[in-house]
Structure formats: structure tokens, C-alpha cells
C-alpha positions, 0 to 999 in steps of 0.5 A: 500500500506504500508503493506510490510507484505502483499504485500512485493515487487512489489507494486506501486499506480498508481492512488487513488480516493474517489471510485477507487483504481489502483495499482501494487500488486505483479506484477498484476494489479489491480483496484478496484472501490467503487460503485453499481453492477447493474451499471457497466457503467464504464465496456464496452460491452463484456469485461471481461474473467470471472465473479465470486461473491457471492451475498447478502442474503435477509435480513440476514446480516449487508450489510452497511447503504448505501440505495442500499444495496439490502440485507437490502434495499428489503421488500420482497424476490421477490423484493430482487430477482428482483434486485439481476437480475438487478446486474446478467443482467450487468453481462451479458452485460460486459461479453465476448460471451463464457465466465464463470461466477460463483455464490456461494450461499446457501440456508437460513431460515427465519422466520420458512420459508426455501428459496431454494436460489440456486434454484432461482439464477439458474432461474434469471441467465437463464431468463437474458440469461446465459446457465447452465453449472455446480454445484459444492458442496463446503464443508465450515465446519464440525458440532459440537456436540452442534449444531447436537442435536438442528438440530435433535429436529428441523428435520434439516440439517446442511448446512455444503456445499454451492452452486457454479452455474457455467453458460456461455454465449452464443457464438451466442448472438446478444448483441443489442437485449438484451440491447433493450430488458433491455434498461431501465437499460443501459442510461449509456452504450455504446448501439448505439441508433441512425441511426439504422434499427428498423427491423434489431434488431427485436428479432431474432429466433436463428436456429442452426443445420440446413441445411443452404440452408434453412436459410439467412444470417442477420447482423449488422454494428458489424458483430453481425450475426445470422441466421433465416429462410427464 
């Protein structure tokens, strides 16, 4: 906040802890919290306009000593993938229906072994419930000549671009549904567990385009409405 280089005008603090930043920067407000991403539970349902990240990578990097670090805390890719779709999981609950959510990723080697990390992130976003909306090539560099020879002895290409996996959210999700499907991951958040129909919130088939003199109206106390056949 004394960075009168970086931030010359405009600023004030608002509020400081040991693991949350409040603060008017340049006009904006902005706050900033210290924590783990698959437990956002000081986020509500549906609140966020946008999402954009970029996540660890298995085993690659120096994330920090901190145990939930998922990049250097997983033995194996399939446990890393595992928790990286807890974090994708929260980010679906805190998003807004309709809204973006952007991922920029690579694919790596490790060991002799190439991962298609791209690829896997597409299919953890599609299995928690985002719809694919684009991909975007984003170029980070240009190759030198040193390192063009040792990618043509090894028959490799150089990663000269990364990955930005672009999703959204369905407009017509029941939000209820999702979070009793996941329940184990949300004891902290807002999901109303009492005096609720257990038939009500069984899973809904979703029928869209269809006549709907065929079909009846089900709801909730949130005005959360679907459709399913008759």
C-alpha cells in the first residue's frame, strides 16, 4: 500500500488480516484472501461474473511447503487430477448460471512420459458440469537456436503456445442437485439441508426443445425450475 510507484493515487486499506487483504487500488476494489481453492466457503452460491486461473502442474514446480499444495502434495497424476476437480467443482458452485470461466494450461513431460494436460482439464471441467465453449492458442515465446537442435535429436516440439479452455455454465442448472450430488465437499456452504422434499431434488432429466404440452412444470422454494416429462 506504500508503493506510490505502483499504485500512485487512489489507494486506501480498508481492512488487513493474517489471510485477507481489502483495499482501494486505483479506484477498484479489491480483496484478496490467503487460503485453499477447493474451499471457497467464504464465496456464496452463484456469485461471481467470471472465473479465470491457471492451475498447478503435477509435480513440476516449487508450489510452497504448505501440505495442500496439490502440485507437490499428489503421488500420482490421477490423484493430482482428482483434486485439481475438487478446486474446478467450487468453481462451479460460486459461479453465476451463464457465466465464463477460463483455464490456461499446457501440456508437460515427465519422466520420458508426455501428459496431454489440456486434454484432461477439458474432461474434469465437463464431468463437474461446465459446457465447452472455446480454445484459444496463446503464443508465450519464440525458440532459440540452442534449444531447436536438442528438440530435433529428441523428435520434439517446442511448446512455444499454451492452452486457454474457455467453458460456461449452464443457464438451466438446478444448483441443489449438484451440491447433493458433491455434498461431501460443501459442510461449509450455504446448501439448505433441512425441511426439504427428498423427491423434489431427485436428479432431474433436463428436456429442452420440446413441445411443452408434453412436459410439467417442477420447482423449488428458489424458483430453481426445470422441466421433465410427464
Amino acid at each position: 500500500m506504500s508503493s506510490q510507484k505502483l499504485f500512485p493515487k487512489k489507494n486506501s486499506l480498508v481492512k488487513e488480516t493474517s489471510d485477507m487483504f481489502s483495499g482501494i487500488l486505483q479506484g477498484s476494489e479489491i480483496e484478496m484472501h490467503l487460503g485453499d481453492s477447493r474451499k471457497l466457503s467464504w464465496i456464496n452460491d452463484e456469485y461471481i461474473d467470471y472465473i479465470i486461473m491457471s492451475p498447478a502442474y503435477w509435480d513440476m514446480e516449487y508450489y510452497g511447503p504448505e501440505p495442500e499444495q496439490i502440485g507437490t502434495s499428489s503421488n500420482t497424476y490421477e490423484e493430482f487430477l482428482e483434486k485439481l476437480k475438487d478446486i474446478f467443482k467450487e468453481c462451479f458452485r460460486v459461479l453465476k448460471r451463464g457465466k465464463f470461466i477460463s483455464v490456461l494450461v499446457n501440456d508437460f513431460r515427465k519422466d520420458g512420459k508426455f501428459y496431454t494436460y489440456h486434454c484432461d482439464t477439458i474432461r474434469l471441467l465437463n464431468e463437474v458440469g461446465f459446457i465447452s465453449h472455446d480454445i484459444r492458442v496463446y503464443l508465450v515465446g519464440t525458440l532459440s537456436t540452442i534449444f531447436a537442435s536438442e528438440l530435433e535429436a529428441q523428435k520434439r516440439s517446442a511448446k512455444t503456445h499454451e492452452y486457454i479452455i474457455v467453458m460456461r455454465k449452464p443457464d438451466d442448472i438446478l444448483l441443489i442437485n449438484f451440491k447433493k450430488k458433491n455434498s461431501e465437499n460443501f459442510s461449509n456452504s450455504n446448501f439448505p439441508s433441512e425441511n426439504l422434499e427428498e423427491n423434489v431434488y431427485d436428479e432431474p432429466k433436463i428436456v429442452k426443445y420440446v413441445d411443452k404440452n408434453n412436459l410439467s412444470q417442477c420447482g423449488t422454494e428458489d424458483s430453481l425450475n426445470y422441466y421433465k416429462r410427464k
